[in-house]
C-alpha positions, 0 to 999 in steps of 0.5 A: 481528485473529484471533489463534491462539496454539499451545503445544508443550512447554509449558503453556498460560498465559492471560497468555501469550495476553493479552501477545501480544494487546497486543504484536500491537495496536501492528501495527494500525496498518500493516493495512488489512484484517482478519488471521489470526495464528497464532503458536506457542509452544514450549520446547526445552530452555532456549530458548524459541522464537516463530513468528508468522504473519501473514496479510492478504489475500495477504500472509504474514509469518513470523517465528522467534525464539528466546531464554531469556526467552518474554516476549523472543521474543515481543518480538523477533518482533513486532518482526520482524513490524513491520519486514516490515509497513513495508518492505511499506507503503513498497513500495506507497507508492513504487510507486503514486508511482513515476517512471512513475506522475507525475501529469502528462499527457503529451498535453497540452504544458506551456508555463508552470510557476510555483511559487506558494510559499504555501498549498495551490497548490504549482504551476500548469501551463498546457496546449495540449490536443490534439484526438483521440477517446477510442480515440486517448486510451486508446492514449495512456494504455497509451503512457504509464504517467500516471494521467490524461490530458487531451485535447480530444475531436474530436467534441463539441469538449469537454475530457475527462479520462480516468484509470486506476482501481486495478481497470487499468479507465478512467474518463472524465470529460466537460465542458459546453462 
């Protein structure tokens, strides 16, 4: 994390610098990719105010606080800063697992679900494969909005899956059959 710490109407104590570096720390956690930091530091009269900057690969948070204590703004702002950073993550988290994104193939016709209860196997599904090219296959995948899809491909008389990647590319994976 690269931190710039900017002081206005005050003086620039080392301290100050060290205790935003290890309240800044415990955000670590949230990051994926290397930030910037840039937070300002200044008295006004007989408040003390504190704006951080975060920025990280397109994301930038900013937040303002202000109190009588410096040590309780910086507090109050990287706690802001936090709150920013997990409601961002539980976005991404529910839209890659959103309802349109079910794991669940759509060419393929479900005639048994079973709940296993014990271990890693939650559920087993049985599946009637439809016979189609790859080209039909992709249009069945921009249909639908599923991460993968699996089929039976015409020509070889294989069982092909083919998914979307995160780049909205595909990837077909063929059997030996």
């Amino acid at each position: 994390m690269k931190i710039a710490v900017t002081f206005r109407n005050t003086e620039g104590e080392e301290w100050y610098k060290q205790y935003i570096d290890d309240r800044l720390q415990k955000l670590k956690k949230y990051l994926d990719h290397p930030v910037e930091a840039h937070i300002v530091l200044s008295v006004e009269k007989f408040r003390n105010v504190t704006e951080i900057n975060l920025t990280e690969n397109g994301l930038n948070l900013n937040a303002r606080e202000e109190a009588k204590d410096m040590q309780l703004s910086i507090d109050n702002a990287v706690e802001k800063i936090e709150r920013q950073l997990k409601k961002h993550k539980e976005k991404i988290r529910i839209h890659k697992t959103g309802p349109g994104k079910s794991a669940e193939p759509s060419g393929s016709t479900f005639d048994e679900m079973e709940d296993l209860g014990e271990g890693r196997i939650v559920e087993t599904r049985r599946a009637v494969l439809k016979p189609m090219s790859l080209d039909d296959a992709i249009l069945e995948m921009e249909a639908s909005r599923y991460r993968f899809f699996l089929y039976r491909d015409i020509a070889t008389e294989s069982i092909c899956v083919i998914y979307r990647r995160d780049d909205d590319r595909y990837g077909l994976i063929e059997t030996n059959s």
